[in-house]
PDB file of N, CA, C and O in Angstrom:
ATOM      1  N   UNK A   1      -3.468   6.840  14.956  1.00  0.00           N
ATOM      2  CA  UNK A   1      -2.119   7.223  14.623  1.00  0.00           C
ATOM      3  C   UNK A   1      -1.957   7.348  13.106  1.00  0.00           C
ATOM      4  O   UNK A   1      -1.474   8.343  12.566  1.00  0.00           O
ATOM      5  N   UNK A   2      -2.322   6.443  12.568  1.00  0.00           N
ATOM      6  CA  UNK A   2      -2.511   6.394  11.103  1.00  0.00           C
ATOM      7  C   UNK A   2      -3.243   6.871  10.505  1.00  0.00           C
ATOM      8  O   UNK A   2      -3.014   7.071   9.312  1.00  0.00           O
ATOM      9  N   UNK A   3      -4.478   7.268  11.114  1.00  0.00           N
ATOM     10  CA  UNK A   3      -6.032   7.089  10.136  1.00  0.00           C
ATOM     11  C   UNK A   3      -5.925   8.884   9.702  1.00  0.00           C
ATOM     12  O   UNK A   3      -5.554   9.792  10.446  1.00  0.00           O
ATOM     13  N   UNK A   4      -6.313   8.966   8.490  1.00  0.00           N
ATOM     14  CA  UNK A   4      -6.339  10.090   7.793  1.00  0.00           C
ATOM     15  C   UNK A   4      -5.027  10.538   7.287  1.00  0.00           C
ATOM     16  O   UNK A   4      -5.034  11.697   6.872  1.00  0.00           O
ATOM     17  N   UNK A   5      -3.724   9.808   7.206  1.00  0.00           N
ATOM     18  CA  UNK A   5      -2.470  10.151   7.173  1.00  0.00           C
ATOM     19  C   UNK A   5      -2.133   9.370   5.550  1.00  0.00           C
ATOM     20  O   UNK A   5      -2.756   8.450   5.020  1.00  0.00           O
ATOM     21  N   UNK A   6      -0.901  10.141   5.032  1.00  0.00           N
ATOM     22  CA  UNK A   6      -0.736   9.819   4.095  1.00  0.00           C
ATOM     23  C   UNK A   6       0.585   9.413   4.032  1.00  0.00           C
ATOM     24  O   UNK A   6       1.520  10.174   4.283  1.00  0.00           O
ATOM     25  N   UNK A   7       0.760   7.807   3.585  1.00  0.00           N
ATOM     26  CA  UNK A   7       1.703   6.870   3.992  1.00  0.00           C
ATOM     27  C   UNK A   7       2.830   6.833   2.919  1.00  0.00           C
ATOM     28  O   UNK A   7       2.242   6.575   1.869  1.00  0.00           O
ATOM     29  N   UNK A   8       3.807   6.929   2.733  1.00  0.00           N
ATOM     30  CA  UNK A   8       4.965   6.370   1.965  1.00  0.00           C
ATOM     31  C   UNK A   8       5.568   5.064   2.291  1.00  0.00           C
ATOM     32  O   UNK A   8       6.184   4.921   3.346  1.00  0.00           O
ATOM     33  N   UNK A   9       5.408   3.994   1.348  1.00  0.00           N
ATOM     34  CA  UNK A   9       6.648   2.905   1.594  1.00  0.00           C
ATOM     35  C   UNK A   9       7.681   2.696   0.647  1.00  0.00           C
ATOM     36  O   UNK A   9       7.537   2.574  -0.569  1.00  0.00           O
ATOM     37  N   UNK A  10       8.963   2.658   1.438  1.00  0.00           N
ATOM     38  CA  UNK A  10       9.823   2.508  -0.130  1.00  0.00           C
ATOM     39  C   UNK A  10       9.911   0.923  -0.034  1.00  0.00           C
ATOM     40  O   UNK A  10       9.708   0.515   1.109  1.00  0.00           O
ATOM     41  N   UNK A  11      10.214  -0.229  -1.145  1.00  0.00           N
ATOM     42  CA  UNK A  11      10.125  -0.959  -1.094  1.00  0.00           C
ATOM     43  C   UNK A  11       8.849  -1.665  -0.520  1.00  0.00           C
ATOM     44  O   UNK A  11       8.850  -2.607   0.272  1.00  0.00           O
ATOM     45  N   UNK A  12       7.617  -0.952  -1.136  1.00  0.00           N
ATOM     46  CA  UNK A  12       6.604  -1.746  -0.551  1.00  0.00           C
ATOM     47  C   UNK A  12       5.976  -2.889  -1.376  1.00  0.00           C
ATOM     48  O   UNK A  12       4.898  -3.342  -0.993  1.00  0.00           O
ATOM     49  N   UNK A  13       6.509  -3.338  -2.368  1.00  0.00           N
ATOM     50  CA  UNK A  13       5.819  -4.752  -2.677  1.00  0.00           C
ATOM     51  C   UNK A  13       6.407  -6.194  -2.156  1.00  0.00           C
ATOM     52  O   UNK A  13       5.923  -7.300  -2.397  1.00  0.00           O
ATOM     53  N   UNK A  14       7.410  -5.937  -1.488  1.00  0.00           N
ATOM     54  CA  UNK A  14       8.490  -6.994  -0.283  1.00  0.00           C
ATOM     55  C   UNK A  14       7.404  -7.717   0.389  1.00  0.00           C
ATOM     56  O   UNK A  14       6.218  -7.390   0.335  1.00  0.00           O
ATOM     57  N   UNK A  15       7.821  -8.590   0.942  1.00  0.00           N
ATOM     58  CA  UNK A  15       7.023  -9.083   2.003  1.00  0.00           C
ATOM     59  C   UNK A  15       6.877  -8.148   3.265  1.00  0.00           C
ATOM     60  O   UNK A  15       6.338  -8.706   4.220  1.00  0.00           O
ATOM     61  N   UNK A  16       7.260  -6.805   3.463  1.00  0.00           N
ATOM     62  CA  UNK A  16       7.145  -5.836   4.589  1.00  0.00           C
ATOM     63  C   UNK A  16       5.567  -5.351   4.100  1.00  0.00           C
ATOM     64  O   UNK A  16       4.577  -5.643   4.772  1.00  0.00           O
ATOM     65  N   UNK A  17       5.498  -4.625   2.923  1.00  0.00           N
ATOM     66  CA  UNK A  17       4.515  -4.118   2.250  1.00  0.00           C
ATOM     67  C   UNK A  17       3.214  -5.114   2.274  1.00  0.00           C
ATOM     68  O   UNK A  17       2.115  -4.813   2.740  1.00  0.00           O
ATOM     69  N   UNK A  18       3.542  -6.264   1.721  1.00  0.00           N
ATOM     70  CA  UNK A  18       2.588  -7.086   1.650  1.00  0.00           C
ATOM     71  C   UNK A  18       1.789  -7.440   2.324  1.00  0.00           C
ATOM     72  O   UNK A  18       0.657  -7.781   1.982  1.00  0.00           O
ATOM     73  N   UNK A  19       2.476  -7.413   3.984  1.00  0.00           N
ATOM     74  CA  UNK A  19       1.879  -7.625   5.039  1.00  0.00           C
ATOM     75  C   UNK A  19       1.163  -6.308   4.855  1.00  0.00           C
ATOM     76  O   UNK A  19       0.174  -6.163   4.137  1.00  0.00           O
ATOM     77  N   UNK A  20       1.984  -4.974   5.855  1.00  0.00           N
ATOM     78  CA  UNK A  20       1.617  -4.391   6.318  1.00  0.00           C
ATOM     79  C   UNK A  20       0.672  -3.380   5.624  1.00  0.00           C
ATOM     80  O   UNK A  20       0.166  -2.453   6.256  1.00  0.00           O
ATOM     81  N   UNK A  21       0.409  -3.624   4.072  1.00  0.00           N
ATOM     82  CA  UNK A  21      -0.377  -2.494   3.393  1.00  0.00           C
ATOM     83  C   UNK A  21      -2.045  -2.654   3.626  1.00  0.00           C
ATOM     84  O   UNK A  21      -2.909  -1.795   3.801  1.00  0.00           O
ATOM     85  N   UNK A  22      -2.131  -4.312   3.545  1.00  0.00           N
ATOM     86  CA  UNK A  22      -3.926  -4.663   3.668  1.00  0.00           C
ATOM     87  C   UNK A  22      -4.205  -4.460   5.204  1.00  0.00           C
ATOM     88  O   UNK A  22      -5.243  -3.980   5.660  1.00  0.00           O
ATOM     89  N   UNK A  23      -3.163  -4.880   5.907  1.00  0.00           N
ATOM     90  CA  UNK A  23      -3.768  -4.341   7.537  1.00  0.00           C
ATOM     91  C   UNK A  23      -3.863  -3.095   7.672  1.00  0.00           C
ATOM     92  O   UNK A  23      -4.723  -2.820   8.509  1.00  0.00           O
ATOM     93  N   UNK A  24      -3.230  -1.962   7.105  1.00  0.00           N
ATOM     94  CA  UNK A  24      -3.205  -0.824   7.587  1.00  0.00           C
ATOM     95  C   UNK A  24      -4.700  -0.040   6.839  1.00  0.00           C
ATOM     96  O   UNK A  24      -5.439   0.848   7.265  1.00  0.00           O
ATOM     97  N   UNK A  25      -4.704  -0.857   5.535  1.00  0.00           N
ATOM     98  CA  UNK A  25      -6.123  -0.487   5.097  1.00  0.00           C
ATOM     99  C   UNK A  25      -6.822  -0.892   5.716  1.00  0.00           C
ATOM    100  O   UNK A  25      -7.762  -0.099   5.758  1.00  0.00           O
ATOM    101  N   UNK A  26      -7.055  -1.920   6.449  1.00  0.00           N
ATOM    102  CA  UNK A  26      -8.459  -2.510   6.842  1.00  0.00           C
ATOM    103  C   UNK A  26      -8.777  -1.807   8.560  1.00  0.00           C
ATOM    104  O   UNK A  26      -9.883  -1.657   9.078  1.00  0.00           O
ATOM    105  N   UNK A  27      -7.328  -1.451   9.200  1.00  0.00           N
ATOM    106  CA  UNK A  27      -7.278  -1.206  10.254  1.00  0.00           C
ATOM    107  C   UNK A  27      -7.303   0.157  11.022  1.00  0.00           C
ATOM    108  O   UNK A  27      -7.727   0.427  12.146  1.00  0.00           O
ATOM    109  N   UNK A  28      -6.581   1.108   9.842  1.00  0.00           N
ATOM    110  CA  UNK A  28      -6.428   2.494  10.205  1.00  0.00           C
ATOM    111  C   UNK A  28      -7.052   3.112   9.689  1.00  0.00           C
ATOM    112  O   UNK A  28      -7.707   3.916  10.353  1.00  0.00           O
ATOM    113  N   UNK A  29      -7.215   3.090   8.114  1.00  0.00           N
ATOM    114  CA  UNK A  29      -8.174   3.848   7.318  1.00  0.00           C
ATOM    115  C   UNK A  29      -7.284   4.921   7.020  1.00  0.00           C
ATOM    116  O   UNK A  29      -7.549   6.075   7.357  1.00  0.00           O
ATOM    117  N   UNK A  30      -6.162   4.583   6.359  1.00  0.00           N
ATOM    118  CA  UNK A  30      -5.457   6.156   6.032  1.00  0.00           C
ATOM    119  C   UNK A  30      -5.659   6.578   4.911  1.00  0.00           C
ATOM    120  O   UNK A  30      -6.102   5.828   4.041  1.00  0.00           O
ATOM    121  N   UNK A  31      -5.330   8.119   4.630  1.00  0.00           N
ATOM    122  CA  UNK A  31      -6.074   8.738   3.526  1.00  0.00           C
ATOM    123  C   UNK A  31      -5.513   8.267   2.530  1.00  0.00           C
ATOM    124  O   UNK A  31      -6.391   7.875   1.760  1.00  0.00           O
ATOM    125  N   UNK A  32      -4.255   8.046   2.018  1.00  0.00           N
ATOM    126  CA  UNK A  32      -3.739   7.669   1.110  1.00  0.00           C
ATOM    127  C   UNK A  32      -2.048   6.537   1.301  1.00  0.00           C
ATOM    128  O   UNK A  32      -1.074   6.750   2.023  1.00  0.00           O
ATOM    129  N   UNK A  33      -2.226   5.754   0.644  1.00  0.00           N
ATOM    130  CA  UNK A  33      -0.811   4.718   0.630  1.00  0.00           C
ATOM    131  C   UNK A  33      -0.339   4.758  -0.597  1.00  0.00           C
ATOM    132  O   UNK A  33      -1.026   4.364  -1.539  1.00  0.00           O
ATOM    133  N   UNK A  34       1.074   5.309  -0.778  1.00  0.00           N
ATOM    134  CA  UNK A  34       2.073   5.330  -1.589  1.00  0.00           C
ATOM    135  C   UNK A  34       2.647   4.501  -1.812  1.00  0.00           C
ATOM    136  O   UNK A  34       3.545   4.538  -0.971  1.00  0.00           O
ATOM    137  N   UNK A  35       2.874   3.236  -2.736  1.00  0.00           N
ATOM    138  CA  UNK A  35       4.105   2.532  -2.630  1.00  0.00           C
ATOM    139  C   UNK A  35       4.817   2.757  -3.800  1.00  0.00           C
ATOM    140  O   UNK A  35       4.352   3.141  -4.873  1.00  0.00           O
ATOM    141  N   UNK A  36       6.370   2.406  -3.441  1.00  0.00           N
ATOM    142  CA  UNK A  36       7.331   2.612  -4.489  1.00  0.00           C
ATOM    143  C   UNK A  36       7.935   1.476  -4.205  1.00  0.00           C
ATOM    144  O   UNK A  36       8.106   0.899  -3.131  1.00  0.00           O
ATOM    145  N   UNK A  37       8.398   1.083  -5.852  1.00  0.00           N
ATOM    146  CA  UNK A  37       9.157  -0.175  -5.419  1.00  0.00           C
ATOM    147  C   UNK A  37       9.819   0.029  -6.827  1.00  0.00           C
ATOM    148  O   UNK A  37       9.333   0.989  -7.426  1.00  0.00           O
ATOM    149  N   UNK A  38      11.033  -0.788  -7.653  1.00  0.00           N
ATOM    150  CA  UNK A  38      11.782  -0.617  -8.505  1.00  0.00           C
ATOM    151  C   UNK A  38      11.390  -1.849  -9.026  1.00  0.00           C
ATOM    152  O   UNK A  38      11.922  -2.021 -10.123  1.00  0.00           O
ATOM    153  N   UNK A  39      10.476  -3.035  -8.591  1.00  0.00           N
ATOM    154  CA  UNK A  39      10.375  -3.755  -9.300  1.00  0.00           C
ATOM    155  C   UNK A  39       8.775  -3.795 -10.108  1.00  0.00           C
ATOM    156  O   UNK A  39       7.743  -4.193  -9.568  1.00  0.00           O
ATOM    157  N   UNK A  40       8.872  -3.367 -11.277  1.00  0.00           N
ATOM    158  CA  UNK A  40       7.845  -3.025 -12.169  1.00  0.00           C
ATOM    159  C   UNK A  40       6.354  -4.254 -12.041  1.00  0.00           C
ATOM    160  O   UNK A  40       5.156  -3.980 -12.105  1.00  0.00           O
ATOM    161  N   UNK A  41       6.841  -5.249 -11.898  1.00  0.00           N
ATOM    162  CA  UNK A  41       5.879  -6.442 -11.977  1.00  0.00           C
ATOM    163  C   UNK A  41       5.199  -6.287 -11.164  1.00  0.00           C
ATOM    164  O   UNK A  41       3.982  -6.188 -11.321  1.00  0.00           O
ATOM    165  N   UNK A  42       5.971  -6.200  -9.722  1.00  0.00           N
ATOM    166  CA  UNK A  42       5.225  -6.840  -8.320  1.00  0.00           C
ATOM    167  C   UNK A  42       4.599  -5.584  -7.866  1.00  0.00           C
ATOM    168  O   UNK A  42       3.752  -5.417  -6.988  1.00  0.00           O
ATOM    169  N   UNK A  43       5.330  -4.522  -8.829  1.00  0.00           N
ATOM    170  CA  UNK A  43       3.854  -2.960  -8.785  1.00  0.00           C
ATOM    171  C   UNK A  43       2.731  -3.538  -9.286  1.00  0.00           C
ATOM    172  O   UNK A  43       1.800  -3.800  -8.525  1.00  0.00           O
ATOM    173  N   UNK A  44       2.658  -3.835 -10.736  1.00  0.00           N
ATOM    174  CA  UNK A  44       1.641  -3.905 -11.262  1.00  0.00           C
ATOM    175  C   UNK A  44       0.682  -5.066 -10.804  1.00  0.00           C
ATOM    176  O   UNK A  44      -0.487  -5.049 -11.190  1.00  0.00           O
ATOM    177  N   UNK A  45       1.156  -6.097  -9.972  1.00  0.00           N
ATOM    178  CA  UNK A  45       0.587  -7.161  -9.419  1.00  0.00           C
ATOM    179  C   UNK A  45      -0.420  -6.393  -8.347  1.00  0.00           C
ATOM    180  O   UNK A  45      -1.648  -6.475  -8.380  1.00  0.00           O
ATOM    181  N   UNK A  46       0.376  -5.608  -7.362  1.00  0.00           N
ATOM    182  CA  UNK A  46       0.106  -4.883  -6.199  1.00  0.00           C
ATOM    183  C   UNK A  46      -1.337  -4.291  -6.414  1.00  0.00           C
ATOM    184  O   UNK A  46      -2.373  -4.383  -5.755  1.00  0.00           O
ATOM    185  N   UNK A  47      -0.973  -3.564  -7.739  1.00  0.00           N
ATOM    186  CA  UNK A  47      -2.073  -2.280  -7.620  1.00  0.00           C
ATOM    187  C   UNK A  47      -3.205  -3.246  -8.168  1.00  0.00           C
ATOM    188  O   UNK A  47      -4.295  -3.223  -7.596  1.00  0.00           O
ATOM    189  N   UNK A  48      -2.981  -4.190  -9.367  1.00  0.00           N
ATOM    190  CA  UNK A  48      -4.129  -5.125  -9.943  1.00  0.00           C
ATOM    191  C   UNK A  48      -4.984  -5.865  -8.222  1.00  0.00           C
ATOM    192  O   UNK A  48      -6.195  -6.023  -8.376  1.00  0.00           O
ATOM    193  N   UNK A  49      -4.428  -6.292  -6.703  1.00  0.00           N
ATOM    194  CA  UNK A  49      -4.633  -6.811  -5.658  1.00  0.00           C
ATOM    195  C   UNK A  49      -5.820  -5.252  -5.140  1.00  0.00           C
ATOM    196  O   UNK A  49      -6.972  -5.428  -4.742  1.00  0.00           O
ATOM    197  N   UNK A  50      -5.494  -4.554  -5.213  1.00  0.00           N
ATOM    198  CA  UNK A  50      -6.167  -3.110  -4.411  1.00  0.00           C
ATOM    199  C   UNK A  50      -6.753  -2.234  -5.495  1.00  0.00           C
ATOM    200  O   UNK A  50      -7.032  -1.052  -5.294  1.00  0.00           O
ATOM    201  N   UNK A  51      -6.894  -2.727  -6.421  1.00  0.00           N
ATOM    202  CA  UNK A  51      -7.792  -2.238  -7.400  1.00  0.00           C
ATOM    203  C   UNK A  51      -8.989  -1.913  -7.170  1.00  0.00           C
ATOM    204  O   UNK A  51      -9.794  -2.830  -7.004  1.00  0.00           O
ATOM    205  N   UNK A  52      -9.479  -0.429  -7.089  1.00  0.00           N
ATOM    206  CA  UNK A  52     -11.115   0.574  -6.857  1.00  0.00           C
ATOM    207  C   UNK A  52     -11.021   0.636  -5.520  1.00  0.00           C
ATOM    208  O   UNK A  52     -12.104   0.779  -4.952  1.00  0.00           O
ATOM    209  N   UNK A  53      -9.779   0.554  -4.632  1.00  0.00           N
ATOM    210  CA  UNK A  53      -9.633   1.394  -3.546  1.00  0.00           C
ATOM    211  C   UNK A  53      -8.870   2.407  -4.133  1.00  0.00           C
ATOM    212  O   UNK A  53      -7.878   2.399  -4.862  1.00  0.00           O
ATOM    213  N   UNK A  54      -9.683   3.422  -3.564  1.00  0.00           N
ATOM    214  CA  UNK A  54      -9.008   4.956  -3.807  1.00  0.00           C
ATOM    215  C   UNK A  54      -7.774   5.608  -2.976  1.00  0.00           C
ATOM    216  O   UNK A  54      -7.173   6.659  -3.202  1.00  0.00           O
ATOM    217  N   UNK A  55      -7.567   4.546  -1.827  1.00  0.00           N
ATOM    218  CA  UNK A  55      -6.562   5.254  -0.894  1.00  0.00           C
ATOM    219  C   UNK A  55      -5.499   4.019  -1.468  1.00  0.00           C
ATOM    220  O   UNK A  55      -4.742   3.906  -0.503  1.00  0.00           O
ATOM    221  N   UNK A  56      -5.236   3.470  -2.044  1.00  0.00           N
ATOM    222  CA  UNK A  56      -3.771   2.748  -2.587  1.00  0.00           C
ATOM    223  C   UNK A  56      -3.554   3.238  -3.860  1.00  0.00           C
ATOM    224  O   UNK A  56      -2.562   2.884  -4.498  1.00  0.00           O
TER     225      UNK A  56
END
């Protein structure tokens, strides 16, 4: 359902995101995950967590 699809989350560094971003990597394999979030930190935390994956 997922795998090869390219994901948008708004508010994805929440605890929704948090969960659901490493399962969906480990599980679906989608081509690419978007997150947007307004809070600048818990981006830069995010992306520093999934750092030299190419699909986050």
């Amino acid at each position: 359902m997922l795998t090869n699809k390219t994901i948008l989350i708004t508010g994805g560094t929440g605890s929704f995101g948090n969960t659901f971003v490493p399962m969906t990597l480990a599980k679906y394999n989608p081509k690419k995950i978007i997150i947007y979030s307004r809070d600048e930190m818990k981006q830069w935390n995010m992306a520093k967590k999934f750092q030299g994956d190419e699909r986050y």
